[in-house]
C-alpha positions as CSV (number, residue, x, y, z in Angstrom):
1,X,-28.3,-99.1,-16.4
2,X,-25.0,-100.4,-16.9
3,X,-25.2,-99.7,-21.0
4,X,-24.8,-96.3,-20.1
5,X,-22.1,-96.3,-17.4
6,X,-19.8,-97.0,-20.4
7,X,-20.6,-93.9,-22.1
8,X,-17.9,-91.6,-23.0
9,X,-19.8,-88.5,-22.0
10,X,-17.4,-86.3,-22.7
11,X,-17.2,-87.4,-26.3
12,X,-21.4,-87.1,-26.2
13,X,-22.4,-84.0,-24.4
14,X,-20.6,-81.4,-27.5
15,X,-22.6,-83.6,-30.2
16,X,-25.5,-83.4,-27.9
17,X,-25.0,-79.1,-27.2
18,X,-24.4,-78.6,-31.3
19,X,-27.8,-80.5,-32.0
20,X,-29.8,-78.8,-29.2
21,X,-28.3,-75.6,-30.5
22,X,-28.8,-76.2,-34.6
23,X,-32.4,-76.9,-33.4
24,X,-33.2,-74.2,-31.3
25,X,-31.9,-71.8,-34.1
26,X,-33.3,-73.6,-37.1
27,X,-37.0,-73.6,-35.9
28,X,-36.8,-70.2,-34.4
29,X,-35.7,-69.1,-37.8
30,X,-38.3,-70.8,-39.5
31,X,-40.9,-69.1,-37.4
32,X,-39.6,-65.9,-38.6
33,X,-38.8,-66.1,-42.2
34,X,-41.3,-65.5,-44.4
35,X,-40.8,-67.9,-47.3
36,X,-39.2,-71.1,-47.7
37,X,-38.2,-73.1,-50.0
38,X,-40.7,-76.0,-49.8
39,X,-43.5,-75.9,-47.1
40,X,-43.2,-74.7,-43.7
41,X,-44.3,-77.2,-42.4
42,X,-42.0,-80.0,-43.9
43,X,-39.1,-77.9,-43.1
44,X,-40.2,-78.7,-39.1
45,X,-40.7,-81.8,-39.6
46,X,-37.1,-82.7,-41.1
47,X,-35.6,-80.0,-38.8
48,X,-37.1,-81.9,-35.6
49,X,-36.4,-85.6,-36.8
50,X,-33.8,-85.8,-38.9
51,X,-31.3,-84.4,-35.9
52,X,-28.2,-82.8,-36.8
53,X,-28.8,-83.3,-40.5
54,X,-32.2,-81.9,-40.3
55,X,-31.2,-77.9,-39.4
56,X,-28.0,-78.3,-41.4
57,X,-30.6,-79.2,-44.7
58,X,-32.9,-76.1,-43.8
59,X,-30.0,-73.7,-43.7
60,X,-28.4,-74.8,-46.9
61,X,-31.3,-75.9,-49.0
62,X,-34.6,-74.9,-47.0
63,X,-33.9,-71.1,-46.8
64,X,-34.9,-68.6,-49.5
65,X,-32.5,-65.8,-49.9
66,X,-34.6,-63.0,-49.7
């Protein structure tokens, strides 16, 4: 347990908030929009495991404009 008393937390916890936050909104967009570009269910996939990449691709590239 001592690999994570030398955590900077305070340099971690904003990374960790933005990702939690870009995931949140990217899937519960996904849910609602009615086309993609690509399949639906790729987008989750790369929003879910790809991390903060993963939402940033589905908002530039993933999204149709309607």
């Amino acid at each position: 347990m001592e690999l994570f008393a030398d955590i900077n937390w305070a340099l971690i916890a904003p990374i960790l908030f933005i990702q939690v936050i870009l995931l949140v909104v990217a899937v519960i967009d996904l849910i609602k929009i009615e086309k993609t570009n690509g399949p639906k269910w790729v987008w989750a996939i790369v929003i879910l495991v790809v991390n903060i990449i993963g939402p940033i691709l589905y908002f530039v590239i993933g999204r149709r404009n309607q």
